[in-house]
RODRENDO-37460 format. One record per residue (C-alpha): residue in one letter; x, y, z. Coordinates in pm, whole numbers, padded with zeros to 5 digits, always signed. Last residue first. Layout:
<nodes>
aXYZ
...
</nodes>
This chain:
<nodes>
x-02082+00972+02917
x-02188+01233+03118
x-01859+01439+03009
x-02050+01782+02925
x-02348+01709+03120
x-02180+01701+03489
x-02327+01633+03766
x-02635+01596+03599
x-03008+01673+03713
x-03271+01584+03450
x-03370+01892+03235
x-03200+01774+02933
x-03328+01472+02907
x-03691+01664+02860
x-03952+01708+03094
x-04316+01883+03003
x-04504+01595+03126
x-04299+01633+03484
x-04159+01385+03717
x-03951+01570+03993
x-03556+01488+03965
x-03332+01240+04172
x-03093+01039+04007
x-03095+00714+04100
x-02801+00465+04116
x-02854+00416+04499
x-02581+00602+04662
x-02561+00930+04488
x-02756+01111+04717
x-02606+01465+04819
x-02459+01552+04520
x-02059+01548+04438
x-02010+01206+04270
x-01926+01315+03912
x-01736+00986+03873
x-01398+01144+03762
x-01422+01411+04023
x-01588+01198+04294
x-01254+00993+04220
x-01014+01302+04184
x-01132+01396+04497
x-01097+01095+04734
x-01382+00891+04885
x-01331+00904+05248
x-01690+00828+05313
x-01720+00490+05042
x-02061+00458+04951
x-02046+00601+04617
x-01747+00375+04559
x-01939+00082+04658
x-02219+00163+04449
x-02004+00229+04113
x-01854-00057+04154
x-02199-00304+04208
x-02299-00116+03922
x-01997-00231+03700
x-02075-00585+03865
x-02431-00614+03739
x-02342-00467+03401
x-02057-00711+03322
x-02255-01020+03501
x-02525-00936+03255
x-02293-00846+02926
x-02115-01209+02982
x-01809-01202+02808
x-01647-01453+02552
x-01732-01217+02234
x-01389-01079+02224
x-01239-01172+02525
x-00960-01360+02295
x-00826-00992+02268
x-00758-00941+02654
x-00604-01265+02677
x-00344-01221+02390
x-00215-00824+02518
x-00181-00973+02913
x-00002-01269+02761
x+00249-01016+02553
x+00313-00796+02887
x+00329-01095+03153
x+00056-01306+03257
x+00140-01470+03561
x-00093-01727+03518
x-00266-01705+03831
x-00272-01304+03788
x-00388-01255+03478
x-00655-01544+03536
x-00758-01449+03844
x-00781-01056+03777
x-00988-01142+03420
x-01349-01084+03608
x-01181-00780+03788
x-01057-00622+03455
x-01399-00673+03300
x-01541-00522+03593
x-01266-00230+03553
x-01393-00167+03191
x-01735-00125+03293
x-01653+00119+03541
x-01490+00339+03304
x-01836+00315+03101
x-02006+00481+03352
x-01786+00790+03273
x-02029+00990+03490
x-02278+00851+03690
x-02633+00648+03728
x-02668+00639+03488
x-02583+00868+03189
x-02890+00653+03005
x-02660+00600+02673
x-02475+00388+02894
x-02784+00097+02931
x-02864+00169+02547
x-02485+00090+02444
x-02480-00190+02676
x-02783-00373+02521
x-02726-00318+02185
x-02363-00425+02258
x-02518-00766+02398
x-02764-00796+02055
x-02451-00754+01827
x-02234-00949+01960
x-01990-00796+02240
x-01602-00727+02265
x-01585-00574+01854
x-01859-00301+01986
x-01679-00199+02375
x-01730+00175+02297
x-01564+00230+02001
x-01250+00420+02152
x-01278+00298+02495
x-01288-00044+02480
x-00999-00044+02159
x-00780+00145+02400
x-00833-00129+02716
x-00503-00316+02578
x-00331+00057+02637
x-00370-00004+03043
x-00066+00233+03080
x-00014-00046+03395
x+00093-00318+03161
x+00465-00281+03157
x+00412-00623+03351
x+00540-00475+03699
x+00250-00213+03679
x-00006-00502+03573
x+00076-00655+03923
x+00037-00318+04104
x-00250-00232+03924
x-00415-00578+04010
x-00336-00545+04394
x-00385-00189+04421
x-00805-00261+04304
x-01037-00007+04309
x-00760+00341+04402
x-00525+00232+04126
x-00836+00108+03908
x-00992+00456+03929
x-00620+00619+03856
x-00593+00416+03573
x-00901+00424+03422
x-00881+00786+03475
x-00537+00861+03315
x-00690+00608+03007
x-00972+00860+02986
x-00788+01174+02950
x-00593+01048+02697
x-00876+00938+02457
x-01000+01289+02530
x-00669+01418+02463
x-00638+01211+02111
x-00517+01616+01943
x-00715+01525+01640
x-01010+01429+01812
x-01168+01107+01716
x-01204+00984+02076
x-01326+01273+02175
x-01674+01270+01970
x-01745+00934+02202
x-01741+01043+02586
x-01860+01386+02478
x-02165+01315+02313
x-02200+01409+01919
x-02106+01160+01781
x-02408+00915+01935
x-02647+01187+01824
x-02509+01212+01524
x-02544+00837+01444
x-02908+00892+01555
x-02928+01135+01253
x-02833+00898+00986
x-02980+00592+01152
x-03340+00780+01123
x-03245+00895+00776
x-03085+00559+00618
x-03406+00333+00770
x-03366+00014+00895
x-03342+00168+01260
x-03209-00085+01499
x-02963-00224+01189
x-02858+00109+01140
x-02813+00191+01447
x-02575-00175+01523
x-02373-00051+01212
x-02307+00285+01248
x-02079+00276+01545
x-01881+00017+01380
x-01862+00233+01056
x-01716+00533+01236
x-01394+00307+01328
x-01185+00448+01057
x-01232+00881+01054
x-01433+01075+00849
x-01453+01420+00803
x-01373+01603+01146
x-01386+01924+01045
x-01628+01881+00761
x-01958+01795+00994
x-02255+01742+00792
x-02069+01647+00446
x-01858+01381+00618
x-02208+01293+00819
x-02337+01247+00419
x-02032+01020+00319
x-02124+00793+00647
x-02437+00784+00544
x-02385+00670+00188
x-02165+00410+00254
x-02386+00269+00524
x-02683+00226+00296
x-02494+00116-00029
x-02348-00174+00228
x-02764-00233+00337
x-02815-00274-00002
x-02581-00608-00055
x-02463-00635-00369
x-02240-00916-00229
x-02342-01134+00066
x-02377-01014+00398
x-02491-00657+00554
x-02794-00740+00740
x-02716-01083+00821
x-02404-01037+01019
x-02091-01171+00881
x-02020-00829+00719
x-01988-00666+01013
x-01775-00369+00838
x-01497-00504+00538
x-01724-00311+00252
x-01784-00064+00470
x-01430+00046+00597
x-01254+00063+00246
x-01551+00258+00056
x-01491+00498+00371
x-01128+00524+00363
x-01132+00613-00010
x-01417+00844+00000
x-01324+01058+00285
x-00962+01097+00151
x-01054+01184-00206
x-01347+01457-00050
x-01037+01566+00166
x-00820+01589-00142
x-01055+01816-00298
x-00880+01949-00646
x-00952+01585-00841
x-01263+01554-00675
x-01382+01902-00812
x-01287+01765-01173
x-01454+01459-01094
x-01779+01633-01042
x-01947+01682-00682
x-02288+01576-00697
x-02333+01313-00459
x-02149+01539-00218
x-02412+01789-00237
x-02708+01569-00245
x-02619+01380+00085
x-02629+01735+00193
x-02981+01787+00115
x-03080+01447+00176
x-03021+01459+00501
x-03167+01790+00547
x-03516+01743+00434
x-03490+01408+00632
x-03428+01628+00909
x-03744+01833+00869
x-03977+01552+00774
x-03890+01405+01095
x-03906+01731+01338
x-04277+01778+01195
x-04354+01381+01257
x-04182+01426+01601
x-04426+01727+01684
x-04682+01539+01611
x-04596+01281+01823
x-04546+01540+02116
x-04203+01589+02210
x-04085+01614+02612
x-03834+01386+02536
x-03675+01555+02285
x-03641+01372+01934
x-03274+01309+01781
x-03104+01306+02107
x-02961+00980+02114
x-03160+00837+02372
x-03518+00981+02236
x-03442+00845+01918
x-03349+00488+02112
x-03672+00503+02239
x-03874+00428+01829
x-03625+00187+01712
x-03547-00002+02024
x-03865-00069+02120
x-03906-00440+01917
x-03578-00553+02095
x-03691-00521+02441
x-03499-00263+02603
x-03233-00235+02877
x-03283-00353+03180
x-03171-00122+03491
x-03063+00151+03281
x-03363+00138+03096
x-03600+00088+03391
x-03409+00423+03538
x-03476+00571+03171
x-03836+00488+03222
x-03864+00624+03589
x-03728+00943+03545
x-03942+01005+03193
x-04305+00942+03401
x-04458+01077+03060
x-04352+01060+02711
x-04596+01303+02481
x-04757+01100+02219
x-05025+01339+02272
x-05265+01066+02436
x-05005+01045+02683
x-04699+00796+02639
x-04501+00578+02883
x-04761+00294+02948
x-04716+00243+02562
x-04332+00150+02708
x-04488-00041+02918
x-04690-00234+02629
x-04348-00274+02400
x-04223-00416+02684
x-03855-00267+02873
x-03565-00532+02924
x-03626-00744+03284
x-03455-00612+03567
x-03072-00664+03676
x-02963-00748+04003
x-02669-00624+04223
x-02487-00748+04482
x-02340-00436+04709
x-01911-00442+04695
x-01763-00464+05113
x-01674-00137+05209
x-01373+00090+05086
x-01144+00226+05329
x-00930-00102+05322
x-00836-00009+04974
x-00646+00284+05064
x-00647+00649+05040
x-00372+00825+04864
x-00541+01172+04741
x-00475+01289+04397
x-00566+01687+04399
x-00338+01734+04104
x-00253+01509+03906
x+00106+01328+03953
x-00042+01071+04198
x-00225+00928+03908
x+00066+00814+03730
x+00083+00718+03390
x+00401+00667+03214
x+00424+00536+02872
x+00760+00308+02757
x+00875+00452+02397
x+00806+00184+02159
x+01115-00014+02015
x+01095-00100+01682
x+00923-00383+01668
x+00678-00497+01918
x+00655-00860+01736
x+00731-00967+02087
x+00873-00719+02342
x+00957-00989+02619
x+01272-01085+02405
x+01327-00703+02307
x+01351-00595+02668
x+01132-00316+02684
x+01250+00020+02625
x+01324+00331+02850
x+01268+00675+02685
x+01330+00971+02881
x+01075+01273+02740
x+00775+01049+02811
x+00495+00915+02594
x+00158+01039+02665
x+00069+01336+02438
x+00327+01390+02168
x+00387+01006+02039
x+00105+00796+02140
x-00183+01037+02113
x-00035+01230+01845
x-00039+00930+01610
x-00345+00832+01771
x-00613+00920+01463
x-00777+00634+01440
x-00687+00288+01552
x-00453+00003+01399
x-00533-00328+01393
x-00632-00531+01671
x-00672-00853+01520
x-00367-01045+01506
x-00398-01373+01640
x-00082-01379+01797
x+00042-01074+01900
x-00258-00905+01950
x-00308-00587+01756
x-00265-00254+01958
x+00142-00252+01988
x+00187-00389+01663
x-00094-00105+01482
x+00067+00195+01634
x+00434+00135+01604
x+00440+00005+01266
x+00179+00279+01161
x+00419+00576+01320
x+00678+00570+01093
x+00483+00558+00757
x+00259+00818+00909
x-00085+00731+00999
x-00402+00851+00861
x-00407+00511+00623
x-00574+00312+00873
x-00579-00092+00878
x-00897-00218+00985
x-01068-00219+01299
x-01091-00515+01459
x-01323-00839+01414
x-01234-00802+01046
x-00915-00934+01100
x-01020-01249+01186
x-01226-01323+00888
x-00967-01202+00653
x-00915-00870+00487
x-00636-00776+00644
x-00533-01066+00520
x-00289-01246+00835
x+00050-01320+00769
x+00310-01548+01004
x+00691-01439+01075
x+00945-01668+01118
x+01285-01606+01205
x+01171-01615+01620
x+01054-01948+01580
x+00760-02176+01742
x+00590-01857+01863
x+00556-01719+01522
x+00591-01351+01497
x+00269-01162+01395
x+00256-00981+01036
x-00082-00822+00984
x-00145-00730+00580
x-00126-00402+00398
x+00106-00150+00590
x+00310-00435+00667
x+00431-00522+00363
x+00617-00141+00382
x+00762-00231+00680
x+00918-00557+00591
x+01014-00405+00305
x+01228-00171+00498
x+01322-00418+00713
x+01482-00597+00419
x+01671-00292+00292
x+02013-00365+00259
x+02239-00335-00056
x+02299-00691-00080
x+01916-00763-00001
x+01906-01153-00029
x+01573-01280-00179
x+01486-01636-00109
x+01368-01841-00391
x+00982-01913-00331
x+00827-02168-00099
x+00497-02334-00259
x+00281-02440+00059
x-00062-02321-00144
x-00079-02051+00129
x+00250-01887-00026
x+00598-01967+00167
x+00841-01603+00102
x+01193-01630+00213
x+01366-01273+00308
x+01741-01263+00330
x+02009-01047+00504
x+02345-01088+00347
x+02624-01154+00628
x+02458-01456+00847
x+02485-01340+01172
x+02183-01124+01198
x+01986-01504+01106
x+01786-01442+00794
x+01379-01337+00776
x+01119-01629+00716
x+00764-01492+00581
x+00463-01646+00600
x+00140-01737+00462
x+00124-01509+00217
x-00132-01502-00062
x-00302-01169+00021
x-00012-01022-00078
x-00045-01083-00398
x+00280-01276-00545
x+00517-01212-00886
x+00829-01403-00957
x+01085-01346-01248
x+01335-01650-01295
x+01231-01683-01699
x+01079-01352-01699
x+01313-01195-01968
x+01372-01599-02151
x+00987-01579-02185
x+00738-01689-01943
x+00463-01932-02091
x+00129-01802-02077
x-00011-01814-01724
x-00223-02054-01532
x+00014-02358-01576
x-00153-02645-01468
x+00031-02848-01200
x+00246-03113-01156
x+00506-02938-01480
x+00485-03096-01819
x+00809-03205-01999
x+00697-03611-01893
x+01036-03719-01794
x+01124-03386-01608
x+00775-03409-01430
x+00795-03803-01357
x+01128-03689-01208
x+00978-03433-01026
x+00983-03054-01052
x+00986-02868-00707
x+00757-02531-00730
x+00774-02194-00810
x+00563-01945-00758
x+00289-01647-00783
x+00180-01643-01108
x+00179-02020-01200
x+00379-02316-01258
x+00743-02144-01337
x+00993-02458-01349
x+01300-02505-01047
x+01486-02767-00965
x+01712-02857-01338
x+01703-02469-01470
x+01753-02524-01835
x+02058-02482-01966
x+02056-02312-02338
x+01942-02031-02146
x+02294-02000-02006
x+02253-01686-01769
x+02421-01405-01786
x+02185-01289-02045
x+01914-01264-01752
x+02128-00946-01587
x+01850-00757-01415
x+01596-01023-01289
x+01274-00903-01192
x+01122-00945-00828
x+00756-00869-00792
x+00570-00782-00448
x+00128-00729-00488
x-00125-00503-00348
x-00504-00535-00431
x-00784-00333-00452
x-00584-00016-00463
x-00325-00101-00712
x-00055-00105-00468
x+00310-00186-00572
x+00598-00371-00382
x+00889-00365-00619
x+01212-00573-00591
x+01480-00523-00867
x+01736-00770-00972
x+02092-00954-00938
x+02107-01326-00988
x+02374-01461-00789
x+02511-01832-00926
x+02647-02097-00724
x+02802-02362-00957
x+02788-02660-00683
x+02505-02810-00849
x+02690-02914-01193
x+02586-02830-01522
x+02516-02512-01535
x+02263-02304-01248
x+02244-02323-00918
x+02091-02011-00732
x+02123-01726-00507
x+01820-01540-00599
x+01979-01141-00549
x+01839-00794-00482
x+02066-00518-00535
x+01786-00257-00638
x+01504-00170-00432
x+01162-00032-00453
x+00863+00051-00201
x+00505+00171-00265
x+00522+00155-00658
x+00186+00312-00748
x-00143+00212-00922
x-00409+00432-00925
x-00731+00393-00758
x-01089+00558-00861
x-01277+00613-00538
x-01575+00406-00535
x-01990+00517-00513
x-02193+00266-00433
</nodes>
C-alpha cells in the first residue's frame, strides 16, 4: 500500500514550565525546575516531552531521594529495598540518562490513561499525567499559562472524556483503540478551533466514540448556529468545552409549515416483513437474455425482505446503478469490461504520480494521508480486513485513491471507507466494489453529506425535526427542554447511513431495503424516528437530560433490532400516508403527492424493456 511519507513537527510548545520538586538534603527545600514542553507528531505516532532548562541549578552531587528514571515514559517510587540494592523495581529500557536528561520525561500519547488538571483557585495551573502502567509523572505547572492550550492540542490525537467520579480528571481513549474505531476517526479537515467543538459535541461523553465528522465546520458554525448565542450551563455541558453556540431549529419558521396535531393522525398499521429474496426467485427474475423481468415486483420483494446473502453481489449492481435494469447479460459483460477499462485507467494515473509531483499537489498529499489513516483503522475486527498484511486493506486503499482520481472536486473525505467496506465485502472484487461505491456516492441522500457547504446534512436534520415535531409532540417537546431538540446525536445516522449502529449483515440489509426508494422519499428519516420511538420510554422514564440523551444514543450501537426498525419505519410511513390533513411540508419531505401512496407500492406497468429509471418517483433527485 502506498503511504504518505510523514515528517516530524512540533505541534504545540511552551516555555515556563515547572516540576515543583524536593531536592537537597531536607524535604522541605522546594525547588522549581523551569523547562520547555513540546507536543510533536511524527505521523505514526505523537508524543509530549518536558526538558529541563536550568539542570546546573541543581546539586547533582545529590541524588534525587523519590524519584529514579525506569523507562521512557516515567518515573516511578523507589523503595527502600531499591535504594539499598542501587537497582530500580523495574528494568530500565533506556540507556542511562545523563546529568541533561536527569529530570527529562518523554510519553506517547497513546500511553495515557488520564490526565488531572489544577483547581482555578490554586494560582499556577497544573497538568498531572498517570500512564496505563499506573506510573504518575511530576506535575507540570504552566507559569506562563497555556495548559488549555495543550489540552487542546492533545486532543487533536486522542479522545479526552471527563471522569464522572471528578470533575479535575480527565480520562484518554487511543484513537486508535477498539472503541474508537466503532466511530469515525479523528479528521484533520477541521480547523484548530473548530475540532474541539466538533468532535466533543459528537463523541459520547463517556465512552468516547463519536469522533469527529467530515467536513461540518461550516455546517455547525455558518449554517445552523444562530446570530445570539445562548450557552449551556457549564455543569450540564459536560466535557462540552468551550462553549458551543446553542442551534435553533424550528419548523414553524419554513415556509408552508402547517400546525396540525397529533390527534389527526390514525392509529400506526402493524407491519410484517417477508422472507429475504432466493437465489432461485431471483433466477425467476431473468429471461433467457439475462434481461430482468417483472422489475416492480422484485424491488417491492426487496424492500419488503431484503436479499439472501448469496444475491447480493450480482442485484446489488442493479441497485446502485452500475448495470440498468433493463440490461441484457451480454450487455453487462460489454458494460463490465468497459468500466474495468476505466478503473484501472485512473487508478493508473495516480499510481504513477512521481514524488516530485506529490511534493507540488497538496490535494494528492491530503488524499493520501487521510486515506492510509482511515483504512488501516476501518472494520478491522471483521474477517475480511483483519490481521496485518491484510489484502483486502491494499484493496480498499486503492479504491478509495482511484474514486479521488474519478471525482477531484470532492477528493476524499473521512467516513468514505465505511461506505466501502460492506460493498466490498458483497463484491470481493476491487472493480465491481469500485463502481458500486459510485453508485452509492452518487445519490442524493448520501453525496450531500460530504458537501462542502454541509446544506444537505442541514436540510435533513430541519426535516427530522419537523417530521418528529408533527410524529411525536410529546418526545420533541421533552428533547426541546433537554437542549436536545437540534437532534445533532442523530448526525452520525444520517451522514453514513446508520453503518457504525448495525453489524455488518443488519446494515446489508437496511442499506439494500433504502437503496429500493420505497416506498417514499427520505425513507431513511423514518428510520431514524422508529429508533427515536423505540428509545421514547427510556429517554423519557429516566429523564434523560442533554449528556444522558448523547450516552444512550451511542450505546445503541449494535443493540438494535433491524426487523422491528424496518417494520415500524413502514408502519410510519403508512400512517402518515393515511393521515387526510397531512400538512405540506410533510407530503413535501415524504414526496407524498400521488394519488396512491397508501400501501408502500409504487404503481408502474411491468415491462421487459424497464429500467429503475422509468419507475414513477415523486421525486428522483432526493429519493433517498
Amino acid at each position: 500500500m502506498a503511504t504518505a511519507r510523514t515528517k516530524t513537527k512540533t505541534v504545540f510548545e511552551k516555555g515556563g514550565v515547572f516540576i515543583h520538586t524536593t531536592v537537597g538534603t531536607s524535604e522541605d527545600d522546594d525547588t522549581l525546575l523551569g523547562g520547555r514542553v513540546r507536543l510533536i507528531d511524527k505521523g505514526e505516532c505523537q508524543f509530549m516531552e518536558w526538558n529541563p532548562l536550568n539542570d546546573h541549578e541543581i546539586d547533582d552531587e545529590q541524588p534525587d531521594k523519590e524519584w529514579a528514571v525506569i523507562n521512557a515514559v516515567g518515573y516511578k517510587k523507589q523503595t527502600n529495598q531499591d535504594q539499598v540494592s542501587g537497582s530500580p523495581s523495574e528494568k530500565v529500557t533506556v540507556q542511562q540518562p545523563t546529568r541533561r536528561s536527569k529530570y527529562a520525561m518523554k510519553f506517547y500519547l497513546n500511553d495515557l490513561r488520564s490526565i488531572k488538571r489544577s483547581k482555578p483557585s490554586l494560582g499556577w495551573s497544573y497538568l498531572l499525567f498517570v500512564l496505563k502502567d499506573g506510573v504518575t509523572l511530576p506535575a507540570l505547572h504552566f507559569h506562563e499559562g497555556g495548559s488549555k492550550e495543550m489540552m487542546r492540542n492533545i486532543e487533536r490525537y486522542v479522545t479526552i472524556t471527563r471522569s464522572t467520579d471528578d470533575p479535575r480528571q480527565f480520562l484518554v481513549t487511543p484513537n486508535d483503540s477498539h472503541a474508537l474505531s466503532k466511530s469515525i476517526h479523528e479528521l484533520h479537515i477541521f480547523g484548530e478551533t473548530s475540532a474541539g467543538y466538533v468532535s466533543k459535541f459528537f463523541k459520547d461523553p463517556y465512552s468516547a466514540t463519536m469522533g469527529g465528522f467530515s467536513k461540518v465546520t461550516n455546517f455547525l458554525r455558518d449554517s445552523l448556529v444562530t446570530q445570539t448565542a445562548q450557552h449551556r450551563p457549564l455543569d450540564e455541558m459536560a466535557e462540552l468545552m468551550p462553549d458551543l453556540p446553542r442551534v435553533e431549529i424550528n419548523p414553524r419558521t419554513e415556509p408552508g409549515y402547517e400546525l396540525i396535531t397529533q390527534s389527526t393522525l390514525g392509529p400506526r398499521p402493524e407491519v410484517k416483513r417477508e422472507d429475504p429474496v432466493i437465489p432461485e426467485e431471483w433466477q425467476g427474475h431473468l429471461d433467457v437474455d439475462g434481461r430482468v423481468v417483472r422489475i416492480h415486483e422484485l424491488i417491492q420483494r426487496i424492500f419488503h425482505g431484503g436479499l439472501y446473502h448469496s444475491n447480493r453481489k450480482e442485484v446489488w449492481k442493479f441497485l446502485l446503478n452500475f448495470y440498468e435494469w433493463s440490461s441484457t447479460k451480454k450487455d453487462r459483460q460489454e458494460l463490465r469490461k468497459q468500466k474495468e477499462d476505466d478503473y484501472f485507467r485512473m487508478k493508473l494515473q495516480w499510481k504513477s504520480i512521481s514524488d516530485e509531483q506529490a511534493k507540488r499537489n497538496s490535494s494528492h498529499r491530503d488524499n493520501v494521508c487521510l486515506v492510509d489513516k482511515d483504512v488501516s483503522r476501518t472494520d478491522r475486527t471483521h474477517p475480511c480486513f483483519e490481521g496485518q498484511n491484510n489484502p483486502n486493506i491494499s484493496m480498499l486503499y486503492d479504491i478509495l485513491m482511484t474514486y479521488c482520481q474519478f471525482n477531484f472536486d470532492l477528493g476524499y473525505v473521512q467516513g468514505m471507507s465505511d461506505l466501502l467496506s460492506p460493498i466490498l465485502v458483497v463484491m470481493e472484487d476491487e472493480v465491481d466494489a469500485f463502481w458500486c461505491f459510485v453508485g452509492f456516492m452518487d445519490m442524493e441522500g448520501v453525496r450531500n453529506n460530504f458537501d462542502l457547504d454541509q446544506e444537505g446534512m442541514k436540510q435533513q436534520l430541519i426535516n427530522l425535526n419537523t417530521l418528529l415535531h408533527f410524529l411525536d409532540p410529546e418526545l420533541y417537546n421533552y428533547l426541546d427542554s433537554k437542549d436536545s431538540s437540534n437532534l445533532y446525536f442523530c448526525f452520525r445516522w444520517l451522514l453514513i447511513k446508520f453503518k457504525r449502529e448495525f453489524s455488518f449483515a443488519d446494515i446489508m440489509r437496511l442499506w439494500e431495503v433504502m437503496w429500493t426508494s420505497l416506498p417514499c422519499n427520505n425513507f431513511h428519516l423514518l428510520i431514524c424516528l422508529s429508533i427515536l420511538d423505540t428509545e421514547k420510554p427510556t429517554l423519557i422514564q429516566n429523564d434523560c437530560g442533554f449528556n444522558d440523551i448523547l450516552k444512550h444514543i451511542n450505546e445503541l450501537s449494535l443493540n438494535i433490532d433491524i426487523e422491528d426498525t424496518l417494520k415500524k419505519a413502514e408502519g410510519i410511513y403508512l400512517q402518515l400516508a393515511q393521515c387526510e390533513q397531512l400538512p405540506g411540508t410533510i407530503k413535501d419531505i415524504l414526496g407524498l403527492h400521488g394519488d396512491d401512496h397508501t400501501n408502500g407500492h409504487i404503481d408502474c406497468e411491468d415491462s421487459n424493456n424497464s429500467s429503475i429509471e422509468m419507475i414513477p418517483h415523486p421525486n428522483a433527485e432526493t429519493a433517498f
